[in-house]
C-alpha positions as a printed Julia matrix, in Angstrom:
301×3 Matrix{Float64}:
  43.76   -2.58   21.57
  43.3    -1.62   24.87
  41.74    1.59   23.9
  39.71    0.0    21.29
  38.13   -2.85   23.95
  37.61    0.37   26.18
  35.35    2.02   23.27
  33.48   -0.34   22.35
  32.51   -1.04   26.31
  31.82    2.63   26.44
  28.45    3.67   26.82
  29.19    6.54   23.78
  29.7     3.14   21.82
  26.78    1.16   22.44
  24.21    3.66   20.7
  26.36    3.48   17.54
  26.65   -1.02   17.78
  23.1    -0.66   17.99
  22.26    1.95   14.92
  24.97    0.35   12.71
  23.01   -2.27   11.6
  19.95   -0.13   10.36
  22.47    2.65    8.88
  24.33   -0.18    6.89
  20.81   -2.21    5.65
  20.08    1.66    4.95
  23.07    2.48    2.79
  23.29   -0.78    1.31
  19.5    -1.64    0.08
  18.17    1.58   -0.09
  20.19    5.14   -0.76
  22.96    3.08   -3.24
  19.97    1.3    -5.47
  17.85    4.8    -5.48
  21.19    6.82   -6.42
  22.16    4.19   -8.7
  18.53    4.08  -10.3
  18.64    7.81  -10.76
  21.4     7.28  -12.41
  20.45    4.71  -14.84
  17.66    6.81  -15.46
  19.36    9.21  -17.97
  21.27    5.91  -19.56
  20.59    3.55  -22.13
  21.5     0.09  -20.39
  21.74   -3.06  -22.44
  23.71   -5.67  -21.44
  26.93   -4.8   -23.6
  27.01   -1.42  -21.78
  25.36    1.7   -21.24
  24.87    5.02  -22.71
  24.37    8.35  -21.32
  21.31    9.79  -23.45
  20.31   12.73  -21.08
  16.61   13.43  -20.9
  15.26   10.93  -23.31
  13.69    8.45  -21.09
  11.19   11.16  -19.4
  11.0    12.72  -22.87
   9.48    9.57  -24.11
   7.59    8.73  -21.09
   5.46   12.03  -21.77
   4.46   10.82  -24.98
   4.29    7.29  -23.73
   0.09    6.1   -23.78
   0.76    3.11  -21.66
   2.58    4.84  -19.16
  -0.62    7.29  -19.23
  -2.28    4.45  -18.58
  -0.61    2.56  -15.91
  -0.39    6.11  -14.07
  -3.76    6.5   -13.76
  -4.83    3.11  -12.82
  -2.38    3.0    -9.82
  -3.93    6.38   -8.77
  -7.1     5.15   -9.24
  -6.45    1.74   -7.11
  -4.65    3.73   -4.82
  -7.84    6.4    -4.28
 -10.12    3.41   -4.31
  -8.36    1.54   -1.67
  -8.44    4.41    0.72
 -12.19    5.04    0.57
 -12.08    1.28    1.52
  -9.44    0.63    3.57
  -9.68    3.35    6.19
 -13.2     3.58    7.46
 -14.25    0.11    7.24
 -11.2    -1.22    9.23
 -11.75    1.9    11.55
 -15.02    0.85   11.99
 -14.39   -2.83   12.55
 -11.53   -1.78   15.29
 -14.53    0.27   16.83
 -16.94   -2.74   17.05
 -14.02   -5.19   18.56
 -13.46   -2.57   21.3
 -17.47   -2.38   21.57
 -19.14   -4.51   24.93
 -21.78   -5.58   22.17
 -18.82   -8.08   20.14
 -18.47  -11.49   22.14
 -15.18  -13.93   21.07
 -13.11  -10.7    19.85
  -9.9   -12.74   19.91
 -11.39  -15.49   17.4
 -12.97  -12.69   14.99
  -9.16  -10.88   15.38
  -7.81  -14.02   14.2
 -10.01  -14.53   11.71
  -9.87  -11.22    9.62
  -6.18  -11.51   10.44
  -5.18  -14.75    8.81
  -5.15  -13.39    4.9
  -2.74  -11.3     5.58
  -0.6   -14.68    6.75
  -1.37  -16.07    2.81
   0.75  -15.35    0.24
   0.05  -13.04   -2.42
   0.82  -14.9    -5.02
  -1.32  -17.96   -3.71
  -3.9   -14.97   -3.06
  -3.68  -14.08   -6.73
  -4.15  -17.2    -7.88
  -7.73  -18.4    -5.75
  -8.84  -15.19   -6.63
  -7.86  -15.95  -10.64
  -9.98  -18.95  -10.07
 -12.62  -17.6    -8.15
 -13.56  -14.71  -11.43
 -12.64  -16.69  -14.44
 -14.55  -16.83  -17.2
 -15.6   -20.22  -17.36
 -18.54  -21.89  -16.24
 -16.38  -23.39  -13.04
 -15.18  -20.22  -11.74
 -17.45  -20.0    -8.46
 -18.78  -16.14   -8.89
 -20.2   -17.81  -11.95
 -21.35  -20.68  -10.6
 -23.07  -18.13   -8.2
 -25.02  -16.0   -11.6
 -26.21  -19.21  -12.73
 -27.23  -20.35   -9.83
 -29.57  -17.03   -9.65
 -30.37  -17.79  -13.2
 -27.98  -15.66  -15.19
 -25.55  -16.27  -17.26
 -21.54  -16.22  -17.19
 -19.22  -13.61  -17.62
 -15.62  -13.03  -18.39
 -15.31  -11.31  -14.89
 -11.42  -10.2   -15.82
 -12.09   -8.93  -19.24
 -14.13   -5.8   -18.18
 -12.7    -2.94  -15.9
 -15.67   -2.92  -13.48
 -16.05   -6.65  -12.72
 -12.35   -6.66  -13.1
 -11.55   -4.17  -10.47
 -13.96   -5.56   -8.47
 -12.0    -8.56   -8.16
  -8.72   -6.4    -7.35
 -10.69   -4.57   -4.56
 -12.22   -7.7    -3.0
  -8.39   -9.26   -2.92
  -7.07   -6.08   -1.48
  -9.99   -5.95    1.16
  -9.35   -9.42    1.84
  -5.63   -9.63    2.59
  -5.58   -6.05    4.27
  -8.27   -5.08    6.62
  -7.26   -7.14    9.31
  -3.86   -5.86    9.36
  -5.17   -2.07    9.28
  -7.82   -3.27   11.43
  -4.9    -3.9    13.98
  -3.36   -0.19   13.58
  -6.7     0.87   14.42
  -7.03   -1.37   17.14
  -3.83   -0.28   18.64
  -4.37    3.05   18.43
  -7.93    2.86   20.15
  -5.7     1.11   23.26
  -4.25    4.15   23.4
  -7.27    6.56   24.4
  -7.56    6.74   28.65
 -11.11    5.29   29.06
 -11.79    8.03   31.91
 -12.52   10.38   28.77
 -15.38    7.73   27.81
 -16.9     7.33   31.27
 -16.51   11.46   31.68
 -18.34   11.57   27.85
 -21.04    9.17   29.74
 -21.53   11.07   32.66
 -22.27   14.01   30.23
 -24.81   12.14   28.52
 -23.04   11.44   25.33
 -24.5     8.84   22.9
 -22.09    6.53   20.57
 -22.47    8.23   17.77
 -21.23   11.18   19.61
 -18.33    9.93   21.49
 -17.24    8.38   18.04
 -17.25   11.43   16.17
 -16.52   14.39   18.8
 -13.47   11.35   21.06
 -12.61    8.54   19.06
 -11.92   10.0    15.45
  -9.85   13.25   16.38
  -7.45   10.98   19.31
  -7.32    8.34   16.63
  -5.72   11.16   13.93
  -2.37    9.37   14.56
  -3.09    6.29   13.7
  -5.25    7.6    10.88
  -2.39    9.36    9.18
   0.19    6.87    9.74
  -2.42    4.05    7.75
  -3.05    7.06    5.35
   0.43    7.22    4.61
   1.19    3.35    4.42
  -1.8     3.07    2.21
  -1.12    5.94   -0.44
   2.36    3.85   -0.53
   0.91    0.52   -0.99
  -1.6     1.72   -3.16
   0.6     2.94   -5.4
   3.25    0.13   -5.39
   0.84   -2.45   -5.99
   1.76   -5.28   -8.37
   1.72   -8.59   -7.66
  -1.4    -8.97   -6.62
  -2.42   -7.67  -10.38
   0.08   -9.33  -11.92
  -1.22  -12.68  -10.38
  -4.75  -12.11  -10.86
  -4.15  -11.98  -14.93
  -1.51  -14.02  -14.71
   0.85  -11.72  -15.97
   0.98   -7.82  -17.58
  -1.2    -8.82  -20.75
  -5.04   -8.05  -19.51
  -7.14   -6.87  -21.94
  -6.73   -2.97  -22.58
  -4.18   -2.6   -20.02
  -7.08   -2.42  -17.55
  -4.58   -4.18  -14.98
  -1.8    -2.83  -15.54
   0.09   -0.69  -13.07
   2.88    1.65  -12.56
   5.12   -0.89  -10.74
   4.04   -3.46  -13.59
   5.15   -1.47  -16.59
   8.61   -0.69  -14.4
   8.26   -4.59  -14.53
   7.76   -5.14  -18.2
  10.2    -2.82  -19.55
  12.87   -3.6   -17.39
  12.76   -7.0   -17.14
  10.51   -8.17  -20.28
  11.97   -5.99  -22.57
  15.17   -5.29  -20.71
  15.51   -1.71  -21.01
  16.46   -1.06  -17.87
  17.53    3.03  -18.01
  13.85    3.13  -19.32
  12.44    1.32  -16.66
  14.29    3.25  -14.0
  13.13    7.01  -15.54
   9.3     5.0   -14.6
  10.6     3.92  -11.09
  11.85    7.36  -10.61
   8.65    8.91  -11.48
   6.73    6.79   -9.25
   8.76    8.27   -6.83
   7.9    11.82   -7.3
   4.67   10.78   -7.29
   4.06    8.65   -4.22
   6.75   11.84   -2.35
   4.16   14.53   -3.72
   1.07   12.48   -2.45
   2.14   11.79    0.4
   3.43   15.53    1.5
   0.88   16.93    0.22
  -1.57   14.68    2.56
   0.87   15.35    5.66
   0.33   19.11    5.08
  -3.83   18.9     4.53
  -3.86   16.69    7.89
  -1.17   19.53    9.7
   1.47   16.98   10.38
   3.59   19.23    8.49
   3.44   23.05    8.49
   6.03   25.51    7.38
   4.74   27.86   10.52
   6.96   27.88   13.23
   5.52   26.93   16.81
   5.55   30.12   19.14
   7.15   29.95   22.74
């Protein structure tokens, strides 16, 4: 006991008391359910049993249309939200660290607070917002310019319009912040020495700001391909389910969704979650070596 009380006082003890708690949440909710959904990947799983089939579930998802699909509208959102949501909260960090924005705190706070809202309660004002009827307020806002209304969530365009505005709406702020932090970051000598040289803005935000903000950059860059291609409730609330019209909202995260849990067939549903995987892994490497995060080349001494 004595030796044990002497341990755990030790100071070789306290940096594993400290990491235990990560390594177990670790363990416990992430490496066992990914080794256990690889697993389930090559089984049939119903609720009598399960069934080792081998390949099957990735042989059908090849020939799978809605899978296809689903595939190609996350990459898709997740392309479209990154031509969005990297310059224009970039550029909104830019103008809250300008001299020309008064009341910065209350304009933080304000393009802040969606992110505070819950998604589903998101989903649903946005539902509202786009229906079809003659209530929904884009709607109200044709006719009020004298045309007439549409079914907003029954065409991919005005549809994903919709799912973009919603994104934009909960997220800038909060990459808006990354940006913001990052920008902290920069010594403003290098400014005041870019001033003395006769730099103009559009200079010192091209040639200073963008290159010592490639951090930050790649870290949003990263959380964004993620998100991007994880996205589902925010679809899934918007058409108030996985049944829109052509499968025009339908992502890879939802079909996971409706196979596993709507048609419980689970092993199925895992060989999807499982590609997602691979996916979002090469996406994101492949991004980490463009940017030169990651390089194969060894540093010289």
């Amino acid at each position: 006991m004595k030796k044990a009380k002497k341990f755990l006082y030790s100071q070789k003890a306290a940096p594993i008391v400290f990491c235990l708690p990560f390594m177990l949440s670790l363990l416990i909710f992430w490496l066992y359910p990914l080794v256990t959904g690889i697993v389930m990947s090559f089984q049939d799983v119903t609720f009598s049993g399960w069934e080792f089939i081998g390949l099957k579930n990735y042989r059908k998802l090849l020939i799978d249309k809605t899978f296809r699909t689903a595939v190609l509208n996350s990459v898709e959102y997740m392309l479209l939200t990154l031509v969005l949501m990297i310059p224009i909260p970039l550029l909104l960090a830019v103008l809250m660290e300008s001299r020309l924005t008064k009341a910065k705190g209350v304009w933080k706070v304000i393009l802040y607070i969606p992110a505070l809202t819950s998604v589903v309660i998101s989903g649903m004002l946005f539902r509202l917002m786009f229906s079809e009827g003659s209530g929904g307020q884009m709607n109200q806002i044709l006719q009020f310019f004298g045309h007439s209304s549409i079914a907003w969530l029954k065409e991919k365009v005005t549809a994903w319009t919709a799912l973009l505005l919603l994104c934009m709406w909960r997220w800038t702020g909060v990459n808006m912040l990354y940006f913001l932090s990052g920008l902290k970051s920069i010594d403003n000598s290098i400014y005041e020495s870019a001033d003395i040289d006769g730099a103009n803005g559009r200079q010192k935000l091209w040639y200073l700001t963008l290159p010592m903000l490639k951090p930050t950059t790649i870290y949003v860059l990263t959380i964004s391909v993620y998100a991007g291609l994880s996205m589902f409730l925010e679809s899934f609330m918007l058409w108030n389910g996985n049944s829109s019209t052509k499968n025009i909202g339908l992502t890879i995260v939802g079909y996971l969704y409706k196979r596993g849990i709507e048609n419980n067939d689970m092993g199925y549903a895992c060989a999807v979650g499982v590609v997602l995987l691979v996916i979002a892994l090469i996406i994101n490497f492949a991004q980490l070596f463009a940017t030169g995060t990651l390089s194969f080349k060894r540093k010289e001494d």
